[in-house]
N, C-alpha and C positions, 0 to 999 in steps of 0.2 A: 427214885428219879429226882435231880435237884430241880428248883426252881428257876436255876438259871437254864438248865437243859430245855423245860417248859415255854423259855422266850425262842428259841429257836424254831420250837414248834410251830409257836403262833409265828413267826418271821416267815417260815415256809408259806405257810397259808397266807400271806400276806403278799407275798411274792409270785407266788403263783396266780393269784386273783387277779394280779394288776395286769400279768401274763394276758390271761386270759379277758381280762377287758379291752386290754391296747387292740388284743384279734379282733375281736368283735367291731371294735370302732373303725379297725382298717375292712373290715368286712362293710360296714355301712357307707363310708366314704366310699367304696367303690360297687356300689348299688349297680349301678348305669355304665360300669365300667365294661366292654365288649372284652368278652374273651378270660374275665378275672372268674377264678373260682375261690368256691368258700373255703375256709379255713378255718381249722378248728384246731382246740388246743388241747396235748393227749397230756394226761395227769397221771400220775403214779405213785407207789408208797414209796417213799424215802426208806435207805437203806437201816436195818435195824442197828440198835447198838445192843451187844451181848452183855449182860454182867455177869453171867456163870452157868457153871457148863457141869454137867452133873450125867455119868455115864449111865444114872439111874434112874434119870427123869426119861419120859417121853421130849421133852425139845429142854433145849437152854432157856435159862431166864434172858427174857429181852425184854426193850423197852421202844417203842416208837420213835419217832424221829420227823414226821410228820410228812406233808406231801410233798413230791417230788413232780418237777415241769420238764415232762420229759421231750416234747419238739411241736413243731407246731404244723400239724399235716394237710394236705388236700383234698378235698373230698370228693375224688372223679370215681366214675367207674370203668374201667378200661373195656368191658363188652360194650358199652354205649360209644364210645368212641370210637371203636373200629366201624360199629355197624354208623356212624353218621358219615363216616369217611367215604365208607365206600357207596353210601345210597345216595348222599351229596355228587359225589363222583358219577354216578351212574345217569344223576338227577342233570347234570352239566353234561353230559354226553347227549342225550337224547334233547334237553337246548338245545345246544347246536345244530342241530340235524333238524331242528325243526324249524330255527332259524332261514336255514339255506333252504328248505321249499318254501317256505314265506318268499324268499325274496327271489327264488325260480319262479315260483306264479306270479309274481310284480313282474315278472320279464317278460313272461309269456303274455300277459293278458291286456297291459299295456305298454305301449312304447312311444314316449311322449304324448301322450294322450291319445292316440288311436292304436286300438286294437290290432292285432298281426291279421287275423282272422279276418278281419276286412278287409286285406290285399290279398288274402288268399281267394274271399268268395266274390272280391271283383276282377279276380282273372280270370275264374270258374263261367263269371256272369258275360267279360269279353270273349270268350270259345264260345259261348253259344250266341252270342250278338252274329257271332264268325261265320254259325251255321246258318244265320237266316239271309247272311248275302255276304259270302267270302271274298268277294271282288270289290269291294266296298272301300273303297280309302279311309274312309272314316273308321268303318271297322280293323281296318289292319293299322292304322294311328293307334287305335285305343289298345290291341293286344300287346302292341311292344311296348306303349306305356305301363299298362296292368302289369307285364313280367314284370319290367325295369323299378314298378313299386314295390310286386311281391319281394324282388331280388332284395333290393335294399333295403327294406323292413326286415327281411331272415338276417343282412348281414349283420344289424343292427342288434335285433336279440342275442345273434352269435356272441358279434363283440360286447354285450351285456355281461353274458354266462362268463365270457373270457376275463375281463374286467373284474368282476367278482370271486375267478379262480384267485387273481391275483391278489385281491385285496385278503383274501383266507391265507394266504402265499405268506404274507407279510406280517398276518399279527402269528403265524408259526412262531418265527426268529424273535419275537417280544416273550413268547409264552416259554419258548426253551431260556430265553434269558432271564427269566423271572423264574422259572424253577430252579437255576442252578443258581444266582443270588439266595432264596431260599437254602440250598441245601447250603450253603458256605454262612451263611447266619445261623441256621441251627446248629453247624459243627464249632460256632464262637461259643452260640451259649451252651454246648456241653462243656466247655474249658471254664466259662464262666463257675458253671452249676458245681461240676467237678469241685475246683479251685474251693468253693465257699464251704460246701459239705465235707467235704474231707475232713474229718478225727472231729465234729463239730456235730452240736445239738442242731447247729440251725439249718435253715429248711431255704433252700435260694426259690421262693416259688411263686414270686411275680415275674423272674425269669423261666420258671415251668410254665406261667403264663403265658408269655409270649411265643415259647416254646411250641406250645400245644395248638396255640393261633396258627404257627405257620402251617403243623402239620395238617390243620385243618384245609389250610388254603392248598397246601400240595394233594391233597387228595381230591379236590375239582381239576387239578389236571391228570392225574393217573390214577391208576392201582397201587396202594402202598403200602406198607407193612412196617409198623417201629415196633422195636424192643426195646427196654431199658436193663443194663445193666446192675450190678451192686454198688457201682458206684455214681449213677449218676444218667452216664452216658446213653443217650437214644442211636441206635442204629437203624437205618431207615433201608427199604427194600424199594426200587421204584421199577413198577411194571417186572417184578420178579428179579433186578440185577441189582446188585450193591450200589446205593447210592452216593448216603454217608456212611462212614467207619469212624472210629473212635479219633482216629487222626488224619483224614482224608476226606475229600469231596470229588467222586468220580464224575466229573463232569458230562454236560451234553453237547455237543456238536453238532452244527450246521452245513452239512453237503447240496453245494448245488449246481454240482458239477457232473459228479459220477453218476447219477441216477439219476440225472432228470435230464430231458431233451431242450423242456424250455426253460430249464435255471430254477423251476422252483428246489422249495429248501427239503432238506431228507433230516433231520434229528437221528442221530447216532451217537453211541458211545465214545468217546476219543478214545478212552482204554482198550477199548477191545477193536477199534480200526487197523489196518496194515500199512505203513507207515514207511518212508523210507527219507535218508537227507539227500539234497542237490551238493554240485560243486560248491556252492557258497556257504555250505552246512547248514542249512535251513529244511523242516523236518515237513517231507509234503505225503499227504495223506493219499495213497494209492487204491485204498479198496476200502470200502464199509461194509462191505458183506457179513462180516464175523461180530459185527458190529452195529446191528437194527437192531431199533428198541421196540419196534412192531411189523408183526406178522400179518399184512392187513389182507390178505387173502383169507384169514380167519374167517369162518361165519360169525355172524354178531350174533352172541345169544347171551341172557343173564342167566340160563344156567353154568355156564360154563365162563362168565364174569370175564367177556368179551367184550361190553359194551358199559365201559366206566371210562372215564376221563375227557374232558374236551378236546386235550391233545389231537390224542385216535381221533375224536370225532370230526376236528378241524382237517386233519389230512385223510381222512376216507372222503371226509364232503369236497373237497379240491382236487382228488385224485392224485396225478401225477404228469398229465401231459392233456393240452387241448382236442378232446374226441372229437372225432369223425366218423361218417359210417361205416370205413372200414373196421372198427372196433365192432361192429357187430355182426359184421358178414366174414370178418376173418376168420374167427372158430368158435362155436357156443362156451368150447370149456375156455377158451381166451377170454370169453365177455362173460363167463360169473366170475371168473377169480378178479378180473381187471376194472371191469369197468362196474358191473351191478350195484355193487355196494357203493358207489360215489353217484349220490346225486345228481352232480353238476355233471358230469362224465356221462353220464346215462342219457341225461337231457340234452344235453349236446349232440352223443351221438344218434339219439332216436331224432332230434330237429335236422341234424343233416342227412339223415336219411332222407326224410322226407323232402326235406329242399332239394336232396339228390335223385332223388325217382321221379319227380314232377320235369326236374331238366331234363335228364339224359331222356325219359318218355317223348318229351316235345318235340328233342330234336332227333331222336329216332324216325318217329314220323315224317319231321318235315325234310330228314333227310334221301327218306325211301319215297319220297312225292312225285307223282309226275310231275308238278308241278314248278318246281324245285329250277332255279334259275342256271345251275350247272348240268343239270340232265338235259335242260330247252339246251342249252351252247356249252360244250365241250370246251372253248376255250376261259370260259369263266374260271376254273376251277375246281376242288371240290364241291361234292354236297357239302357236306361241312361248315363249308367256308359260309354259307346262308342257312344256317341252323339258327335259332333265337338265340342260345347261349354259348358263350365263348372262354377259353379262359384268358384269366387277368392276365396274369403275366406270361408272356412268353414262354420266360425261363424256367415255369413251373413244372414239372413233371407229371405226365396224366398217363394211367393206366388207360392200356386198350385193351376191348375185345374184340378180335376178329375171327370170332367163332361163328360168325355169318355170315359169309362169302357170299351171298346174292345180291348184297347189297353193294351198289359201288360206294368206294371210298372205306373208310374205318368210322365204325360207330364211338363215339369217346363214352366211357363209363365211370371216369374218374375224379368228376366235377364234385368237387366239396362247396360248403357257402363259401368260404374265406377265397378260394383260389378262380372262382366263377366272375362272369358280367353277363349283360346284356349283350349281344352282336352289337358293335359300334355302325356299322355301315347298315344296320336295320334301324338305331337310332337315330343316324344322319335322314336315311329314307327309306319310312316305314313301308310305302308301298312294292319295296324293293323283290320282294316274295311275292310275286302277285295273287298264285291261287289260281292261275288258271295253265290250263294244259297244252302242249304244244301245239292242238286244235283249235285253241282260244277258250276251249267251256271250262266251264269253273269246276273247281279242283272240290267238289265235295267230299269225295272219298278220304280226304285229307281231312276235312274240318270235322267229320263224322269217326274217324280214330280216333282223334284228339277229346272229343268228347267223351265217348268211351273209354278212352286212357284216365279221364277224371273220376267216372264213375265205378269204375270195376274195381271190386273187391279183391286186389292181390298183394296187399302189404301188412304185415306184423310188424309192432312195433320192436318186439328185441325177439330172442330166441324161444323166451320162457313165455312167452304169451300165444294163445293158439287163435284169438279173434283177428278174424282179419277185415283191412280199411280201404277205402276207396280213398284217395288225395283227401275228396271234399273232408272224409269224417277221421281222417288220420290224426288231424292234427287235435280236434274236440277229444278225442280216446288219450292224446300226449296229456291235454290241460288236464282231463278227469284223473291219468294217472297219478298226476302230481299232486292233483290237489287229494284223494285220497289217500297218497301215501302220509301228505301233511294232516288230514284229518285223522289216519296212525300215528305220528309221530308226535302228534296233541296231547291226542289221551294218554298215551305211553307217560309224555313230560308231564303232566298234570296230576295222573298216579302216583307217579312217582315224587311230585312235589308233595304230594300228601303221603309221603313216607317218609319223607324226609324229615316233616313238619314234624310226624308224632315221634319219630327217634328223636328231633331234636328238642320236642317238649320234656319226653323222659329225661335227657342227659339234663336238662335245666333244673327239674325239680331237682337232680343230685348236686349237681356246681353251683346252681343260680345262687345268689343272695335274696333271702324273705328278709322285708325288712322287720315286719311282724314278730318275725320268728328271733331275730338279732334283740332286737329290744327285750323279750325274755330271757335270754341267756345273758343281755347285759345289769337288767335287775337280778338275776341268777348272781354271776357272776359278784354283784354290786354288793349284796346280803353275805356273799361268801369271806366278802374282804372286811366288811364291817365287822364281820363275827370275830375273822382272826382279830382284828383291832381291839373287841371288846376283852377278846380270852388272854391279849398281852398288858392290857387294861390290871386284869383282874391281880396274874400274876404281878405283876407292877408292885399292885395297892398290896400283896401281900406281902413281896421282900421289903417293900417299906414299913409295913407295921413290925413284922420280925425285927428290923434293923432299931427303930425304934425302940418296941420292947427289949431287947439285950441292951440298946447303951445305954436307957434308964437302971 
């Protein structure tokens, strides 16, 4: 081997070293950098050279050629990363959900600084003031006040719960638009990645960096799934449909039209929606059916890796329309698939329940009363028409039953909070119901239902529940369920943040930068380059003495 073959040697080693320190050094500079992985530099032998080849020998004569800087790679593990994806994902799902009974129990517990439960047990407290002298002006002032509190403290919480469908309504349409900006930047930088790697040593991977940042962050809103190809390219799977493709971004869609009554949003596929143009060639979307990106009839369960993404979690906890108690008395298997799993929908319609059993109770009573100002004089009207509650608007639509013919008139059964009031002409004049009978004696048989309509144990909260409540303690069994379902959905989040935590301690010690550890591999590194400097040194000093010696 010559001695000029010998500087090449040391050249490699010299080349390689400074390689591998430049890594190092971009590795420290980005210590504290979110989302950067380490980098290391993979080294290899340089190709031999042959000087002869002998079909007699065991190998050819060869000579070394020295190291060779073969690319500079990243140090992830891909089981760590899938599992941070989806236990982050899982970890942002049950957030959510625990957010929204946090802020169902703000609703329920207070409203504007007084308790709901206080209108409830100073109605409780005016029926029985009722019982100790129902002929009382005083006493019949303070009952239609007490309703006309309870009434509008429930419509209050109502329009709370509604208020805050809405506001979950709205960060939907931010959260689909920020997933699909995501998938339309990760599909640049595979063009990117592609474009630099291609038939090249080098390695594009502070754009893998950023890369892998997004993927992170699309995994707190769903279920996801990437691959990389051989060249480059991540294919990403969201919630099991193609997202991104090599040359494509199947976008998400906003429906709030087809599938929802009061305009909230439905996220769907565009691709896979049914589609047709108008006269003006404008392309309008007729059906999403083929095209939902969730089944939320689902049971939520982590074995079956039903309960990952905020998404889902977002539109389970808002439902899909403002419940009522018909969602619960319409069919049990209608209120597990529809309404159970949304929170806000649940709570809503077990509150209008209750505000709907305490009415339609009342005025049952006062409508079957002797007492009753249209059974005294036929020409007044209905009972009805002097029952406590009324509805709002005219033009509202109220279900009857008139499944009890003894009773004159029709009992109404269809007062929800939103659609309900107070009788106006009982708030012009409360004395207006007097309570007594067309004998003149007071009407206790009246005040004495009414009380036992508060007491009696005949209401469940939904289907799935077999305790049953009297008014007074209906509404304490609503707070308790909430609040324990939030003291489930606590510990659930809080588990699960410490899963998160220890997957994402693992993946660190593999990507993090040690800065401890950098500074060794840079005096590593440092001694490596020196050496080749001294061994191109040495040969140096030797072709010069040789040169020397021959031209003396």
């Amino acid at each position: 081997m010559s001695l000029m073959a010998n500087l090449y040697v040391g050249q490699s080693g010299l080349q390689t070293s400074q390689n591998a320190l430049n890594t190092t050094a971009h590795n420290m500079a980005n210590v504290d950098t979110v989302g950067y992985t380490r980098q290391q530099v993979s080294q290899g032998t340089a190709p031999y050279q042959t000087l002869e080849t002998n079909i007699k020998s065991i190998a050819p004569k060869q000579i070394g050629n020295g190291v060779n800087y073969n690319h500079c790679k990243q140090v992830r593990a891909d089981f760590l990363d899938i599992a941070y994806r989806q236990e982050n994902g899982r970890y942002a799902f049950y957030n959510v959900s625990n957010a929204a009974l946090e802020e169902i129990e703000d609703q329920l517990q207070e409203m504007n600084g007084a308790e709901f439960a206080d209108s409830l047990n100073n109605l409780w407290t005016a029926v029985q003031e009722m019982a100790k002298d129902p002929c009382s002006a005083v006493n019949q002032s303070a009952l239609v006040t007490r309703a006309n509190e309870f009434l509008t403290r429930a419509k209050s919480i109502y329009d709370g719960l509604v208020a805050y469908q809405n506001n979950l309504d709205s960060t939907i349409t931010t959260m689909v638009n920020d997933i699909n900006s995501i998938g339309d930047r990760i599909r640049k930088l595979n063009e990117k990645i592609v474009d630099i790697e291609s038939g090249r040593q080098e390695k594009a991977n502070d754009l893998r960096d950023e890369r892998n940042l997004l993927l992170d962050k699309l995994g707190e809103y769903g279920q996801i799934e990437a691959t990389e190809d051989v060249f480059g390219n991540v294919a990403v799977l969201f919630e099991g449909s193609q997202f991104v493709t090599t040359d494509h971004v199947n976008h998400i869609g906003i429906d709030t039209t087809l599938e929802s009554s009061v305009g909230y949003a439905t996220p769907y596929w565009e691709y896979a929606a049914k589609s047709e143009y108008d006269h003006d060639g404008n392309k309008v979307i007729i059906s999403i059916e083929g095209g939902k990106i969730y089944d939320l009839t689902q049971t939520i369960s982590t074995t079956t890796n039903t309960d990952i993404g905020k998404l889902k979690s977002v539109l389970l906890a808002r439902g899909d329309h403002n419940a009522t108690y018909h969602d619960i008395v319409e069919d049990e298997n209608y209120y597990n698939s529809n309404i159970a799993q949304s929170v806000i929908m649940n709570v809503q319609a077990e509150f209008d329940q209750m505000v709907h059993s305490i009415m339609t109770k009342m005025n049952e009573i006062m409508e079957e009363a002797e007492s009753n100002p249209a059974t005294l004089d036929n020409t007044l009207g209905l009972p009805s028409d002097y029952t406590m509650f009324v509805v709002a608007n005219p033009t509202d639509k109220i279900v009857y039953d008139i499944s009890d013919e003894k009773t004159a008139g029709t009992i109404y059964t269809g007062f929800t909070i939103a659609n309900s009031q107070v009788n106006p002409k009982l708030i012009q004049d409360p004395t207006l119901f007097t309570y007594r009978k067309i004998d003149g004696e007071e009407d206790n048989t009246t005040i004495t239902l009414m009380k036992e309509a508060f007491t009696k144990e005949d209401y469940v909260l939904n289907p799935n529940v077999s305790t049953r409540n009297s008014f007074i303690s209906y509404y304490n069994s609503l707070v308790s369920q909430v609040a324990n379902s939030g003291d489930v959905y606590t510990s659930i989040k809080e588990a699960q943040e410490q899963t998160v935590s220890a997957v994402e301690a693992g993946r660190e010690q593999i990507v993090g930068v040690s800065s401890d550890e950098e500074l060794e591999y840079m005096i590593m590194f440092q001694n490596a380059y020196n050496a080749s400097s001294r061994y191109i040194n040495v040969v140096s000093e030797m072709l010069e003495h040789l040169v020397s010696t021959l031209g003396s």
